[in-house]
C-alpha positions as CSV (number, residue, x, y, z in Angstrom):
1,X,-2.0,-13.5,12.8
2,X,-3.9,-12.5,10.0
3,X,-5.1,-8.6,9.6
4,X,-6.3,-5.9,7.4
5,X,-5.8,-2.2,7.4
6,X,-3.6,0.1,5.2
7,X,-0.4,0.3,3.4
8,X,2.0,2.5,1.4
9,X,4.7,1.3,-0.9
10,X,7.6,3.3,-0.6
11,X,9.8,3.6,-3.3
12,X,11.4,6.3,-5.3
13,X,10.3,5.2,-9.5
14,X,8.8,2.2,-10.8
15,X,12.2,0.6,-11.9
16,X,12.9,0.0,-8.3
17,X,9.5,-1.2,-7.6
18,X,10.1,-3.7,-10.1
19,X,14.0,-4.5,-9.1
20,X,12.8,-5.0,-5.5
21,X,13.8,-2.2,-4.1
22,X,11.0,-0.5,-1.9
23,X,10.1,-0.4,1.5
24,X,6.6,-0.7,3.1
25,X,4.7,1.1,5.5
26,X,1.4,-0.9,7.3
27,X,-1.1,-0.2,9.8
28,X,-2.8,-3.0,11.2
29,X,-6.1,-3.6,11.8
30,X,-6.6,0.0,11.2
31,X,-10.1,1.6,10.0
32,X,-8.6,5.4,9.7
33,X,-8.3,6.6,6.6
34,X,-4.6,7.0,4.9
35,X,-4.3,10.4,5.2
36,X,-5.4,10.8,9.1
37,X,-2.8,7.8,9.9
38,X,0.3,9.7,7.8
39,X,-0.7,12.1,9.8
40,X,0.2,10.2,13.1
41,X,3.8,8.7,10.9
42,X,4.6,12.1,10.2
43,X,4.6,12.9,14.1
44,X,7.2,10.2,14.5
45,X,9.0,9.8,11.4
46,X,10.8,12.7,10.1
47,X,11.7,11.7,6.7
48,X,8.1,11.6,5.4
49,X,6.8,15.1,6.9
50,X,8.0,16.5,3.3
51,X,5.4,14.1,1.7
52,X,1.8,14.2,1.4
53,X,-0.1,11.0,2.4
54,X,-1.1,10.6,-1.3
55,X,2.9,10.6,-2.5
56,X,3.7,7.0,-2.6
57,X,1.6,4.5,-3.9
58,X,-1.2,2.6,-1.4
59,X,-4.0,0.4,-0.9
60,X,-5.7,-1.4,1.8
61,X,-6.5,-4.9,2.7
62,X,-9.9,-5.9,3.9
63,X,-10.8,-9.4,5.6
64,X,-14.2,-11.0,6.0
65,X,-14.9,-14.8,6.5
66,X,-13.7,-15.9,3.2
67,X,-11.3,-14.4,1.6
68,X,-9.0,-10.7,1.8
69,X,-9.5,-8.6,-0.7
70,X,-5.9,-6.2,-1.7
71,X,-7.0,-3.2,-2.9
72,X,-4.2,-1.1,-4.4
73,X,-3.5,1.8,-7.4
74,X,-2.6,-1.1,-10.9
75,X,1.2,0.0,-10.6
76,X,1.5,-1.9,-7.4
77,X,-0.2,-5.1,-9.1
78,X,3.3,-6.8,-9.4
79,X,4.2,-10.6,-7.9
80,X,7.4,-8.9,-5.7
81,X,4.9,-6.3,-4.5
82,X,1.4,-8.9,-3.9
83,X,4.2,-11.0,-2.1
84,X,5.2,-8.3,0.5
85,X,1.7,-7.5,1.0
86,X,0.6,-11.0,1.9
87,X,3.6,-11.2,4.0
88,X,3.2,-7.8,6.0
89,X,-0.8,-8.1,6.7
90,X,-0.1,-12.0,7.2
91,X,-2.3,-13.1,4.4
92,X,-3.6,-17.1,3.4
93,X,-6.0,-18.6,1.7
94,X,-8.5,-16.8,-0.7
95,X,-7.0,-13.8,-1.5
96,X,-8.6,-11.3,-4.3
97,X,-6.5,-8.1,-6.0
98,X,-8.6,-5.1,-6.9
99,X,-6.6,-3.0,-8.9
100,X,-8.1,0.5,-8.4
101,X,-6.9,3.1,-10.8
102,X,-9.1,6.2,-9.7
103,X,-8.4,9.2,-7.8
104,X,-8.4,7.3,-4.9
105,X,-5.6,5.9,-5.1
106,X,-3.2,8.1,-7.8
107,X,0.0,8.9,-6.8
108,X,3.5,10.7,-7.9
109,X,4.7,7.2,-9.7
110,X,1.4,7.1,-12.2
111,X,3.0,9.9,-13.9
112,X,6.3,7.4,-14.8
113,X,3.7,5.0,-16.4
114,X,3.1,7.0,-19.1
Protein backbone atom coordinates (compact mmCIF):
# COMPACT_ATOMS: atom_id res chain seq x y z
CA UNK A 1 0.00 0.00 0.00
CA UNK A 2 1.36 3.13 -0.92
CA UNK A 3 1.89 6.05 1.90
CA UNK A 4 3.62 9.18 2.96
CA UNK A 5 4.76 10.51 6.18
CA UNK A 6 8.35 10.81 7.75
CA UNK A 7 11.63 9.21 7.96
CA UNK A 8 15.04 9.16 9.52
CA UNK A 9 18.17 7.43 8.16
CA UNK A 10 20.05 5.97 10.78
CA UNK A 11 23.46 5.56 10.39
CA UNK A 12 26.64 6.48 12.19
CA UNK A 13 29.05 8.50 9.14
CA UNK A 14 28.51 8.85 5.54
CA UNK A 15 30.91 5.89 4.63
CA UNK A 16 28.30 3.52 5.91
CA UNK A 17 25.61 5.36 4.27
CA UNK A 18 27.27 4.86 1.20
CA UNK A 19 28.47 0.98 2.03
CA UNK A 20 24.87 0.17 2.88
CA UNK A 21 25.03 0.07 6.20
CA UNK A 22 22.05 2.15 7.86
CA UNK A 23 18.94 1.42 9.25
CA UNK A 24 15.59 3.33 8.82
CA UNK A 25 13.09 4.69 10.94
CA UNK A 26 9.30 5.57 9.14
CA UNK A 27 6.08 6.82 10.24
CA UNK A 28 3.33 6.25 8.04
CA UNK A 29 0.86 8.28 6.91
CA UNK A 30 1.90 10.59 9.60
CA UNK A 31 1.28 14.52 9.50
CA UNK A 32 3.24 15.31 12.92
CA UNK A 33 6.12 16.93 12.64
CA UNK A 34 9.69 14.92 13.15
CA UNK A 35 10.40 16.18 16.32
CA UNK A 36 6.87 15.53 18.12
CA UNK A 37 7.00 11.84 16.66
CA UNK A 38 10.86 11.18 18.15
CA UNK A 39 9.31 12.20 20.78
CA UNK A 40 6.77 9.30 20.89
CA UNK A 41 10.21 6.71 19.61
CA UNK A 42 11.98 7.96 22.33
CA UNK A 43 9.06 6.68 24.84
CA UNK A 44 9.62 3.20 23.42
CA UNK A 45 13.04 2.93 22.18
CA UNK A 46 15.75 3.42 24.53
CA UNK A 47 18.75 3.68 22.34
CA UNK A 48 17.65 7.02 20.72
CA UNK A 49 16.59 9.03 24.06
CA UNK A 50 20.41 10.27 23.84
CA UNK A 51 19.61 11.79 20.43
CA UNK A 52 17.79 14.77 19.47
CA UNK A 53 15.19 14.33 16.68
CA UNK A 54 17.39 16.46 14.40
CA UNK A 55 20.68 13.88 14.91
CA UNK A 56 20.29 11.62 11.96
CA UNK A 57 19.56 12.62 8.71
CA UNK A 58 15.56 12.86 7.53
CA UNK A 59 12.95 13.80 5.11
CA UNK A 60 9.49 13.13 4.36
CA UNK A 61 7.47 11.81 1.61
CA UNK A 62 4.39 13.41 0.33
CA UNK A 63 1.63 11.82 -2.13
CA UNK A 64 -0.96 13.55 -4.15
CA UNK A 65 -2.72 12.06 -7.28
CA UNK A 66 0.29 12.03 -9.46
CA UNK A 67 3.32 11.54 -8.27
CA UNK A 68 5.29 11.37 -4.43
CA UNK A 69 7.52 13.83 -3.88
CA UNK A 70 10.93 12.52 -1.35
CA UNK A 71 11.94 15.33 0.39
CA UNK A 72 15.26 14.80 2.21
CA UNK A 73 18.69 16.82 3.46
CA UNK A 74 21.29 16.22 -0.29
CA UNK A 75 23.48 13.65 1.75
CA UNK A 76 20.73 11.20 1.67
CA UNK A 77 20.27 11.74 -2.33
CA UNK A 78 22.08 8.36 -2.97
CA UNK A 79 20.44 5.24 -5.24
CA UNK A 80 21.04 2.61 -1.96
CA UNK A 81 19.31 5.24 0.16
CA UNK A 82 16.18 6.49 -2.66
CA UNK A 83 15.87 2.61 -2.90
CA UNK A 84 15.04 2.00 0.81
CA UNK A 85 12.84 4.89 0.75
CA UNK A 86 10.69 3.73 -2.04
CA UNK A 87 10.62 0.44 -0.49
CA UNK A 88 9.68 1.48 3.24
CA UNK A 89 6.82 4.16 2.19
CA UNK A 90 5.80 1.60 -0.67
CA UNK A 91 6.49 3.92 -3.51
CA UNK A 92 5.61 3.45 -7.70
CA UNK A 93 5.20 5.33 -10.40
CA UNK A 94 6.12 9.13 -10.64
CA UNK A 95 8.35 9.80 -8.01
CA UNK A 96 10.25 13.31 -7.62
CA UNK A 97 13.52 13.97 -5.13
CA UNK A 98 13.77 17.40 -3.50
CA UNK A 99 16.95 17.63 -2.07
CA UNK A 100 16.57 20.20 0.72
CA UNK A 101 19.79 21.51 2.12
CA UNK A 102 18.35 24.16 4.66
CA UNK A 103 18.01 24.24 8.35
CA UNK A 104 15.28 22.13 7.98
CA UNK A 105 16.75 19.38 7.49
CA UNK A 106 20.76 19.69 8.70
CA UNK A 107 21.95 17.16 10.70
CA UNK A 108 25.20 15.74 12.71
CA UNK A 109 26.48 13.90 9.18
CA UNK A 110 26.55 17.48 7.15
CA UNK A 111 29.46 18.27 9.12
CA UNK A 112 31.47 14.88 7.53
CA UNK A 113 30.69 16.48 3.98
CA UNK A 114 32.95 19.02 4.29
Amino acid sequence: MKSGGLFWIKCESLENLHNDKFGILSSHNSTKSHKEVWERYKKVWKELRQYDFDHYPRGRVQLDSKKATIYLTPILDIEIVVEQIIKTFDLNGKIKIVRDGSEHYKCFLDSEEK
